[in-house]
N, C-alpha and C positions, 0 to 999 in steps of 0.2 A: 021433329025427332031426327037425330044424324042417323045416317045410314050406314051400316056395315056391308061390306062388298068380299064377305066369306061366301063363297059359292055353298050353295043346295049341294050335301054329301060331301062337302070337308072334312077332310080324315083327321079328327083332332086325337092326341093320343098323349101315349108315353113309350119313351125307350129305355129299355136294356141291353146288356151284354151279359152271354151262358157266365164266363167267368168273373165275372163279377155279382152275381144274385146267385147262381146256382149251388155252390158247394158242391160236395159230393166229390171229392175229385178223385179218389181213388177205391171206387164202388163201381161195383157191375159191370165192370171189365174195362171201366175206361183207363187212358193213359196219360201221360202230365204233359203238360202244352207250354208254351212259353210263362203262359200267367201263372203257374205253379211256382215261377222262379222268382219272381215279381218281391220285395221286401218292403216293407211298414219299416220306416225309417223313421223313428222318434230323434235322434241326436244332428240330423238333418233340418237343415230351413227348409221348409214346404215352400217355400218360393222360388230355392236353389233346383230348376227345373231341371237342369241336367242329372244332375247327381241324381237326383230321386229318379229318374227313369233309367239311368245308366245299368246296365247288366255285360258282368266280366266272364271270361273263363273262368274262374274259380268260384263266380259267384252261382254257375252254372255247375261244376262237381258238389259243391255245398249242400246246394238245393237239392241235388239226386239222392243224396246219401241220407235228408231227413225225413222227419214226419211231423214237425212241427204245422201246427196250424193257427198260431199266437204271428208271430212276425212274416208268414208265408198265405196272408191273410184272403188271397183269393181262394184259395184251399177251401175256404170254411164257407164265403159268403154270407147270403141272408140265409141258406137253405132254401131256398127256392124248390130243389131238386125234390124234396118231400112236401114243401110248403102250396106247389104254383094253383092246388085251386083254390086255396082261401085267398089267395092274391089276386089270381085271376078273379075271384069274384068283388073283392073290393072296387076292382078298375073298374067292373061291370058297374056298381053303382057311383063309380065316379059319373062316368058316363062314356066312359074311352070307346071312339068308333075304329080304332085300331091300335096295335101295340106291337113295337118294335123288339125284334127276340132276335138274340143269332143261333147257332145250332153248331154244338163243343165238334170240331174234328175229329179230337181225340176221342169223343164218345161212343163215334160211330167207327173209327178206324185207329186203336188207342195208339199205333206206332205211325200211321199216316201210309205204309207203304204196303197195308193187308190188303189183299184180293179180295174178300169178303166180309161187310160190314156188321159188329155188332150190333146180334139182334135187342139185347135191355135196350140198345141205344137208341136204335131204331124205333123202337117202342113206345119207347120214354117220350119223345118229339114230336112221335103220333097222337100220344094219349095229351098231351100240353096243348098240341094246337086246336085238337077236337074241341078241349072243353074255351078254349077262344072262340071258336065257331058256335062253339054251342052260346054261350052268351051274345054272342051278336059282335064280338070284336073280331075286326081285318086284321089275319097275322101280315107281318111287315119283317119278312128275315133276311137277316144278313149271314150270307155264308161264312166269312173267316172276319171275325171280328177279335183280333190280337190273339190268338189260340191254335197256333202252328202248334201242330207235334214235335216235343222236344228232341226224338228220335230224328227228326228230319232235318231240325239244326244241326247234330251231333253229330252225323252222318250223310250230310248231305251239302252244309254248309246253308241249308236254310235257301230260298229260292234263288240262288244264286246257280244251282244245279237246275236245266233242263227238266230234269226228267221228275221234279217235284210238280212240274206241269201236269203231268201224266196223273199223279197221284192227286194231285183238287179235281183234276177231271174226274175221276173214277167217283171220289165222293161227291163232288153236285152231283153228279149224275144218281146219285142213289139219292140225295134230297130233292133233288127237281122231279124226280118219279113217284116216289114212294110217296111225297107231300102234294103232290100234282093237285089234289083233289080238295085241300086243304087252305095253299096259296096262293095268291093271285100276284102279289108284289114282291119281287126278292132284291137283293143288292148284294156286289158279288164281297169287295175287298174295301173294309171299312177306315176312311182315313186313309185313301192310299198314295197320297203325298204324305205322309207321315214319315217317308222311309228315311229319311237324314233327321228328322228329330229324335226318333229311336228307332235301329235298324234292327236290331235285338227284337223286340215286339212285334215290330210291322214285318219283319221279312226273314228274321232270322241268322241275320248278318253281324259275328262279332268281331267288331270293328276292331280290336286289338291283334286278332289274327294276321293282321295283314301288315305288310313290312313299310307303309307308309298309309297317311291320308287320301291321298290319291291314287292308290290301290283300291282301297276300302271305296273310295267314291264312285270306281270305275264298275264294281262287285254292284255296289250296290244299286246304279244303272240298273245293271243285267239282270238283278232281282224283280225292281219294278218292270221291267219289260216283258218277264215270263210274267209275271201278274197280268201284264196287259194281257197275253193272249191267255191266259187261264180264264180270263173275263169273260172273253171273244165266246171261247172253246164254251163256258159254261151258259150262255147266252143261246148260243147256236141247238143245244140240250134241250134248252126251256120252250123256243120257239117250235123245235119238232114234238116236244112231248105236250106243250099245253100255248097254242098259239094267241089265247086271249089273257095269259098272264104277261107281265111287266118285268123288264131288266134294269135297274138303277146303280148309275154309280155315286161314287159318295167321296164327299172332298169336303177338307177341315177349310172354311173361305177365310182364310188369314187377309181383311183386306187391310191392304196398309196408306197411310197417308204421308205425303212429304210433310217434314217438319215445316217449313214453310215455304215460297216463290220460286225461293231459287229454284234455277234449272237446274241443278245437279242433283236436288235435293227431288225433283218432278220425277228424272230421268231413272235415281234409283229406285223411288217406290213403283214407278212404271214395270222396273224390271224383276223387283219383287212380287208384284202382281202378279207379272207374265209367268216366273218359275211356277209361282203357288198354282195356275189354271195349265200348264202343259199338262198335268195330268188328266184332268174332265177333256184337254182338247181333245188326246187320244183317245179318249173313249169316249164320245161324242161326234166328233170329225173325223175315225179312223184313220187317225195318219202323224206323225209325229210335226210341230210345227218345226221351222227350218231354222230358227234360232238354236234349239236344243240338238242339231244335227250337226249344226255347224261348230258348236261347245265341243260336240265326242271331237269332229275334226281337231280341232284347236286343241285339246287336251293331250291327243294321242290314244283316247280311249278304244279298243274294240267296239266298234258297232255292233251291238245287240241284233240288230234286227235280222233276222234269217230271211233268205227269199220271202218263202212261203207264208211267213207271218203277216207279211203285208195286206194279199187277201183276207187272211182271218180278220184282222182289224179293222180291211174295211168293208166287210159282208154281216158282221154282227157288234154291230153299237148300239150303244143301252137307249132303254126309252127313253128315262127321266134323270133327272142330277138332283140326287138330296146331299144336303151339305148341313155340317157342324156348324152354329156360328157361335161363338161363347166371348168374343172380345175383337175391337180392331186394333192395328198396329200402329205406330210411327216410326219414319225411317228419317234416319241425319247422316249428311257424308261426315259429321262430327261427331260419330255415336260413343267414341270415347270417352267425349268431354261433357254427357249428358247423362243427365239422373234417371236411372234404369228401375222400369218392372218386371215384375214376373207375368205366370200365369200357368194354366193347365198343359199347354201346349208348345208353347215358346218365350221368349221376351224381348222388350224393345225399347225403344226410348220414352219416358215417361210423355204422355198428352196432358197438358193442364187444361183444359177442358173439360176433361173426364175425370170421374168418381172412380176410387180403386178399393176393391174388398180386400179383406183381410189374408186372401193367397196370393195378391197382388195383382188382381183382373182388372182392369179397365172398362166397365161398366159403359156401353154404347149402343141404347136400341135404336139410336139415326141413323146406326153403319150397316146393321140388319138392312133397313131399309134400301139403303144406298147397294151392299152387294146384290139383293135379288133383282134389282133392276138392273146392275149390270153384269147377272149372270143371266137374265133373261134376254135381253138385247145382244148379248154375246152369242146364245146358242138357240134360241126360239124353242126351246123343248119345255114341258114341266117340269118342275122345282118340288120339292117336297123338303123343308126343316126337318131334321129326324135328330138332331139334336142342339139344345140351348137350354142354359140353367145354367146357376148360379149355386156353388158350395159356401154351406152356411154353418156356422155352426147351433143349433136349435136346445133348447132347453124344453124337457118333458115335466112337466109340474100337472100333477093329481089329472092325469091322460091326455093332459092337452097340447097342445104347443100352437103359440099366438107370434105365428111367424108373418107380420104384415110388410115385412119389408123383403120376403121372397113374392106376396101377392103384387107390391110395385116393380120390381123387375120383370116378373110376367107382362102386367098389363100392359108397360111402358111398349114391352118388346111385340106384345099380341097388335098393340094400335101403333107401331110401325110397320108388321105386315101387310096390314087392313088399307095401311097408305099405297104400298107398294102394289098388292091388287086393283086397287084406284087407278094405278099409274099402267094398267095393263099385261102387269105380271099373271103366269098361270101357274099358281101355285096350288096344290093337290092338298097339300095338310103339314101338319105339325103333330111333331113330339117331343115333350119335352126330356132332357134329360135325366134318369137317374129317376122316373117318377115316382119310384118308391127308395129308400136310403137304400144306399147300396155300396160295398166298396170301392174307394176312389181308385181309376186307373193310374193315374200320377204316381200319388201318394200310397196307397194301400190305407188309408182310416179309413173306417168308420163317420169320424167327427166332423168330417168334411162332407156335410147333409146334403142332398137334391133335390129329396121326394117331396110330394104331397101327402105320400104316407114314412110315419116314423114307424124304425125297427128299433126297438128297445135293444141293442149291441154298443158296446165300447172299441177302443183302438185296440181292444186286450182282448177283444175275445169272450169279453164277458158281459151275460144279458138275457133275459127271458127270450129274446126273439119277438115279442110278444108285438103286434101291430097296432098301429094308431093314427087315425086321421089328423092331419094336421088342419088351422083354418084353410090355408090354400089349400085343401081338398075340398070344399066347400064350394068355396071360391070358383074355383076351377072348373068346379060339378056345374055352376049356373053359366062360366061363358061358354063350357058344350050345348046344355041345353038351349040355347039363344041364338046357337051360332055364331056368339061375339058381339051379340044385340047387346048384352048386357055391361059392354065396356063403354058404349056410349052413353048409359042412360046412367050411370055411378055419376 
């Protein structure tokens, strides 16, 4: 018999995001967040990654002034927000030993800059995680996952201001207390190299504001850098208020490959590598690496860095590094003259090696494997996957859906972890993306599936809601149960 080398207590799971499952968006006092703004773009290529994520000034007065919940489709969600214990109880008999959830800013503080946090909200996050607890799943939250208060964009310019530091402090600190008792694992800012693929989302920064490119890049800097110490600062919270819980950051592992030998072709995927990991370095290494220092130089950009920040950075670094992995890259100093993909997150030169899905991914459970060893070797910390999957579009015929070809992208991807632990990685657990349908963050459908469970919902808004195991919830149920025993014995 081959052996599996998932460790006794592997957090196997699924993840979400508030605004993307929850709905609810303007009940109980909560306020609209960036994803309120967010548009289901049908006359769009779902592979034109830009455009779909792109968000303007206007696109931002538009949005304030409606109520639509048809093209404004985080609005609506799965319903979560009324739905989480029938859900919650299906994970339970998936078999999920944990379940990744993040907690709406706007829910607990609807403009982001109140003194005092809504109590429904607070309530609401109490009564969600309980009945996790109560079933036997480890909550797994992420503080700001894409769901800045719009108010703070508006008026603030979005983390580009100081003193929105002040304002995530105030609310971890009301989730690091109030949930104390609740969570053990949080992670502060999700995707937080994301900020130059969408600064709108990730930081609040509209990029059209600003009288050049290099304006806007220089803003945007200074955004992720209060992030950094918002990290620090919310880290520092956790360890005073609950010293046996966990601080994780989380980084999208964009790993990329040279097209081929040449050294030009080494030197730049080296260099794109190195951008993609300045982020975990600081908040891992507390300290900025001295390439990116020497960039502000060369730029002419304002240094970010305040005295005092220094300390924070480097007295409160996160436990663990969980990271996104959904595709790898390839880089050409010829990228002109080479036939291009998309993808959920970015694009790049097409790999003919690799299988491409229908949003244009590049299908690579080898690269899975390849980055956790070298982000293990890189930083000696635990690792934890808290997001991987594959958007599909699935067919519901008389309750079923026989999605075998979401079960070989899992296993493919599960028995290149299994290698990676072999090779000495310590990796904590896995969740998969999206594990129940959920709206796409890209794109805003419906149609662009993840889960193990199907929600009866269209791109339109229209649908019973009604839930449904797919086979890979099955599936999925036996390699929890096995611990991954059951991938070798198929």
């Amino acid at each position: 018999m081959k052996k599996t080398y998932f460790p006794d207590g592997f957090l196997w799971g699924g993840a979400t995001a508030a605004n993307q499952i929850e709905g609810a968006w303007n009940v109980d006092g909560k306020g609209m967040s960036v994803a309120d703004v967010a548009m289901f773009k049908p006359d769009v290529d779902v592979r034109d990654y830009k455009s779909q994520w792109h968000v303007g000034q206007a696109d931002i007065e538009k949005a304030m002034v409606s109520d639509d919940e048809v093209y404004y489709a985080k609005r609506h969600g799965i319903d979560f927000y009324n739905r989480y214990k029938e859900d919650i109880a299906l994970f339970a008999e998936l078999g999920f030993k944990t379940l990744r959830v993040s907690i709406a800013w706007t829910r607990l503080f609807p403009n982001g800059n109140e003194e005092e946090p809504n109590e429904k909200g607070v309530e609401f996050y109490r009564s969600m995680l309980s009945e996790l607890k109560k079933h036997g799943i480890e909550p797994l939250v992420t503080l700001s996952h894409y769901e800045m208060p719009l108010y703070l964009v508006n008026h603030y310019d979005g983390w580009v201001s100081r003193k929105v530091i002040e304002y995530f402090v105030r609310f971890a600190e009301v989730c690091l207390t109030e949930y104390k008792d609740l969570v053990k694992y949080w992670l502060t800012f999700n995707e937080i190299d994301s900020v130059f693929r969408h600064a709108f989302t990730t930081v609040g920064v509209v990029e059209e504001k600003y009288e050049s490119k290099k304006k806007a890049e220089e803003a945007i800097y200074t955004a992720v850098h209060n992030q950094f110490v918002a990290s620090s600062l919310a880290t520092k919270i956790m360890k005073e208020t609950n010293p046996d819980a966990q601080m994780g950051a989380m980084l999208t592992r964009l790993l990329t490959y040279p097209e081929n030998s040449d050294p030009k072709n080494i030197e730049l995927a080296q260099q794109i590598n190195r951008n993609n990991l300045f982020y975990s370095d600081v908040q891992i290494r507390g300290e900025y690496p001295k390439h990116v220092l020497n960039y502000f130089e060369e730029q002419g950009f304002e240094n970010p860095i305040h005295e005092e920040d220094k300390q924070i950075l480097k007295d409160y670094t996160v436990d663990f590094l969980s990271l996104s992995y959904y595709m790898s890259l390839v880089s050409s100093i010829h990228e002109d003259e080479r036939e291009k993909v998309g993808g959920n997150v970015t694009d790049g030169v097409k790999n003919p090696f690799l299988e491409t899905s229908e949003w244009g991914w590049q299908v690579d459970p080898k690269g899975l494997k390849i980055a956790l060893i070298d982000l293990y070797d890189r930083y000696q910390i635990p690792l934890f996957v808290v997001e991987n999957g594959i958007g599909s579009k699935d067919k519901l015929v008389d309750g079923k859906v026989h999605d075998d070809y979401r079960i070989d992208y899992f296993r493919d991807h599960f028995l290149a972890m299994n290698e990676a632990i072999k090779e000495g990685v310590d990796l904590m657990g896995y969740t998969s993306w999206g594990c129940i349908d959920l709206v796409s963050a890209s794109t805003s459908q419906m149609s662009k599936r993840y889960g193990f469970i199907y929600v009866d919902l269209d791109d339109y808004n229209e649908g019973t809601l009604e839930r449904y195991p797919k086979d890979s919830f099955y599936w999925y149920q036996k390699v929890i149960e096995t611990n991954g025993q059951s991938l070798l014995d198929e």
